[in-house]
N, C-alpha and C positions, 0 to 999 in steps of 0.2 A: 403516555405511550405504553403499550403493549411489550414491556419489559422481558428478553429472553435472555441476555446475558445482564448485568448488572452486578460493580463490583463497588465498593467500597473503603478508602484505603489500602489498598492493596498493596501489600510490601513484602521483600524478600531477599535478609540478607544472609549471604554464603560468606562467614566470618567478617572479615572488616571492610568488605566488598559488598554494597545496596546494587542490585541487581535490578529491582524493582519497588519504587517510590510511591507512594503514595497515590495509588494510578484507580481512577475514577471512572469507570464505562457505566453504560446506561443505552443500549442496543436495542433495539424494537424488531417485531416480528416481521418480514420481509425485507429486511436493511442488508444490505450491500455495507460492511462496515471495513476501511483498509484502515491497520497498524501500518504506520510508514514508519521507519530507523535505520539509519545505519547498523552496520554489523557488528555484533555483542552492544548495540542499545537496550535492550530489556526483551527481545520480542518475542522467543523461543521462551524465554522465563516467564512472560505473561500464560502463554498457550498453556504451558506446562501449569501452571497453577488454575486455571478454568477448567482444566481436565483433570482435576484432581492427584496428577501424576507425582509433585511436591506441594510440599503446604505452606501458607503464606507467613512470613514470619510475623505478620500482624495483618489487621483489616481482614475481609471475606471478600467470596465471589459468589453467585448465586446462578444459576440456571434456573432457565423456567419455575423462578419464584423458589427455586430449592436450593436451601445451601451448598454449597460442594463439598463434599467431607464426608464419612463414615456414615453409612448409612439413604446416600442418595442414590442409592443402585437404581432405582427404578429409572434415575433422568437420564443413564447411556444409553437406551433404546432408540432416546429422538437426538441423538449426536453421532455425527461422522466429523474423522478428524484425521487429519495428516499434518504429523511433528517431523518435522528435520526429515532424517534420509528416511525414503517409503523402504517397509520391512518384508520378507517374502521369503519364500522356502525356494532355493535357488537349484534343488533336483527336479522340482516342481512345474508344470506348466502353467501359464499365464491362466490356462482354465482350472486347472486343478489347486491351484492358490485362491479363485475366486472363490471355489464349492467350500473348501475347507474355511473358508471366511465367512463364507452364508450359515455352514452347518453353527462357525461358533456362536455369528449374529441370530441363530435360530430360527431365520425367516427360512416360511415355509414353502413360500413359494419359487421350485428349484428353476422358473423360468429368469426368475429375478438376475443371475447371474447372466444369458444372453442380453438381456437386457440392459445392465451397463457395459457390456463389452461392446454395443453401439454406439451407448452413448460417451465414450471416450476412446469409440475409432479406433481398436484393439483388434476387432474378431480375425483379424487375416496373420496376427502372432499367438492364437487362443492356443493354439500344439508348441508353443517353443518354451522351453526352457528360462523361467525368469533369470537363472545365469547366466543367459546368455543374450540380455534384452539390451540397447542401446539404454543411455543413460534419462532421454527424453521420456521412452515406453515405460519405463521403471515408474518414472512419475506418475506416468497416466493408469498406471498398475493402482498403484498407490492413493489418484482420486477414486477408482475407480471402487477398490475398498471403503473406501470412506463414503461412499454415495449407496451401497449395496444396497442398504436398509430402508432406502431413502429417507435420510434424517429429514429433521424440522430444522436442524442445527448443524452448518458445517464449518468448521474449523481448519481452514488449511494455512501452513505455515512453508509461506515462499513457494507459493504452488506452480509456478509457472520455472522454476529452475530443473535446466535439465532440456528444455520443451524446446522447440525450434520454431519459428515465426506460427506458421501454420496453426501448431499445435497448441500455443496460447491466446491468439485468438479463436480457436474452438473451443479452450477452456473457458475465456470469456465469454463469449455466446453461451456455453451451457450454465454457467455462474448464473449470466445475468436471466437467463429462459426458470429457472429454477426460483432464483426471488422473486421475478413476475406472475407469472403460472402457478404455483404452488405456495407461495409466500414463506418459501425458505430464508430462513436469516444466514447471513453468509459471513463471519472476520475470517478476512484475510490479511498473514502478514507481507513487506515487502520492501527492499530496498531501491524499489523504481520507481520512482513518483507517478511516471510518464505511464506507465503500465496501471498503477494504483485507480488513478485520475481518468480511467477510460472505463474504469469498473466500477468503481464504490460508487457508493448514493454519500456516502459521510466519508471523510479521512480525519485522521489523529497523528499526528506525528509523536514517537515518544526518543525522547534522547536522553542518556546518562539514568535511563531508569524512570523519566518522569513525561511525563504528558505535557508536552510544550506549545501544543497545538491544537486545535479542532473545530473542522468547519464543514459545508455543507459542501458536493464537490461541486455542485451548479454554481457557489460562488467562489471557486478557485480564483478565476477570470480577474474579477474583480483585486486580488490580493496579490496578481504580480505587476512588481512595479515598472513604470515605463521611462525610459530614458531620451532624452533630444542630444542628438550626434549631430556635431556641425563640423565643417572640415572645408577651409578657405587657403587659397595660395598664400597668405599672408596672417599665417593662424595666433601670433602676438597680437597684432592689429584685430584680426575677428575677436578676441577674447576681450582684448579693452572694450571694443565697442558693445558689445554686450555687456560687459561690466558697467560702463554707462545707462545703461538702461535697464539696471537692477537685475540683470539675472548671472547666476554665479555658473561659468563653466569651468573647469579644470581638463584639461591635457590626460588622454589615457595612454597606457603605453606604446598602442601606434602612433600618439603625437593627435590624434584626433580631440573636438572638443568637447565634453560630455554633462552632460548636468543631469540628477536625478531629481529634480525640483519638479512638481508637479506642472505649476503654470507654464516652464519653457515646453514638457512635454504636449501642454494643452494647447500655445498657441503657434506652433510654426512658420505658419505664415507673417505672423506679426518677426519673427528673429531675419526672415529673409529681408524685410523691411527694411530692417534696423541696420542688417549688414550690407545690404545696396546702397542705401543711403549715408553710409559711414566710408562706400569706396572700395570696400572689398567683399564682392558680390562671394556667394558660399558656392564650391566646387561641390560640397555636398551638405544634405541638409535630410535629416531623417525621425521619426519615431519608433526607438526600438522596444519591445516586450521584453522585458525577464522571461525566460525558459523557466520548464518546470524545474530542473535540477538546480538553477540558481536560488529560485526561492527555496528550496527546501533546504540548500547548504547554507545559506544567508538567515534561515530560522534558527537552526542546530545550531550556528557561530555566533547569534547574537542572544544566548543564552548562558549566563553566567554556569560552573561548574558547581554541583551541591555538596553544602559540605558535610 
């Protein structure tokens, strides 16, 4: 793989506090790549150490094949990057923050600034005051910097806060029009799964600083697990009978009967069987999916703390 971010033990401790663990990327050139964590997981400390903004307390990161560190000035030319809250000169207007952005990005071409103010659906606040911007536009201010140049490489951390339904799937369609069309590589980090999983081509989940997870998101599907709900007038009687016939349910808190066992989820039909013919035919009988948010908190929980 055609390697543009690529890190190697990458670690970062802020005194007796490991921020970031031993965290291993290997990102390829038009990848869709989501950091997934909860909040103060590592994910802002990742970004921040790919940007050279702090340094790793051990391990490297590398950009297009170049280390990050003193001396890689040439690789911010093909990186755009939006860290934590988007930054902006607040006497300023939304056009006149982009110009002063271009001028410092050096791009020569002064059309370049109409040009992302289309494509993140700005041009009708280009005269106002970024003091005076909703919290959503602020954001969009802020891809919008980050795309000026049009990197090879864009870095956005929690790109979609702030943004109202609309405006994140705009953000996604231009994400994803950008890795396809251009074979822009794109990490993005994010505390949504649901959101992550509708964009990335790869997710990572990192928790407590370390990389717990990672997999392709075409096989998400495959990795949430499925559950058989049964739920009979006489639900002591349905669980014995099922217990006779080898499959283990237990009682969830609505009193319903639940089993995470593969086989009950695979054969249902055979459970209605077993429970008509035992005399207490099922009031309800169902196969239900793990949601995104379940797998992702049921990842992070069954992950021992490091020490």
């Amino acid at each position: 793989m055609d390697s543009v971010i690529a890190s190697s033990g990458l670690t970062r401790r802020f005194g007796p506090t490991t921020a970031v663990r031993d965290l291993n990327l290997d990102i390829g050139r038009g990848e869709i790549y989501g950091l997934l964590g909860l909040n103060g997981a590592g994910k802002t400390t990742t970004f921040r150490m790919l940007l050279g903004m702090i340094r790793p307390s051990s391990g490297e990161a590398r950009l297009f094949g170049t280390r990050v560190g003193p001396g890689c000035g040439a690789v911010w030319a093909r990186v755009g990057y939006l860290v934590e809250t988007p930054h902006a000169y607040p006497q300023l207007t939304v056009l006149e923050n982009l110009e002063v952005a271009r001028r410092l990005r050096r791009v020569p071409d002064r059309r370049a600034v109409d040009r992302v103010l289309e494509l993140v659906k700005l041009g009708e606040y280009a005269e106002r005051r970024t003091g005076n911007l909703s919290r959503g536009n602020a954001q969009r201010l802020g891809i919008a910097k980050a795309m000026l140049h049009e990197p090879e490489l864009l870095l956005l951390d929690e790109p979609a806060n702030g943004l109202d339904p609309a405006g994140i799937v705009e953000t996604r369609e231009l994400l994803r029009d950008l890795a396809a069309d251009r074979s822009v590589t794109v990490l993005i980090s994010s505390h949504i799964l649901a959101e992550v999983a509708r964009l990335a081509t790869r997710i990572g989940i990192i928790h407590r600083g370390m990389l717990v997870e990672e997999f392709e998101a075409s096989g998400l599907a495959a990795r949430l697990r499925r559950r058989a709900v049964v739920d009979a007038r006489d639900r002591p009687a349905a669980q014995a009978a099922l217990s006779r016939a080898g499959y283990r349910f237990a009682p969830a808190e609505d009193g319903r009967l639940c089993s995470d066992e593969a086989s009950a989820a695979e054969r249902p039909e055979e459970l209605a069987r077993i429970l008509v013919r035992a005399g207490v035919p099922p009031t309800l009988l169902a196969v239900e999916q793990e949601g995104l948010e379940e797998h992702f908190l049921r990842t992070v929980s069954d992950k021992p703390e490091a020490s």
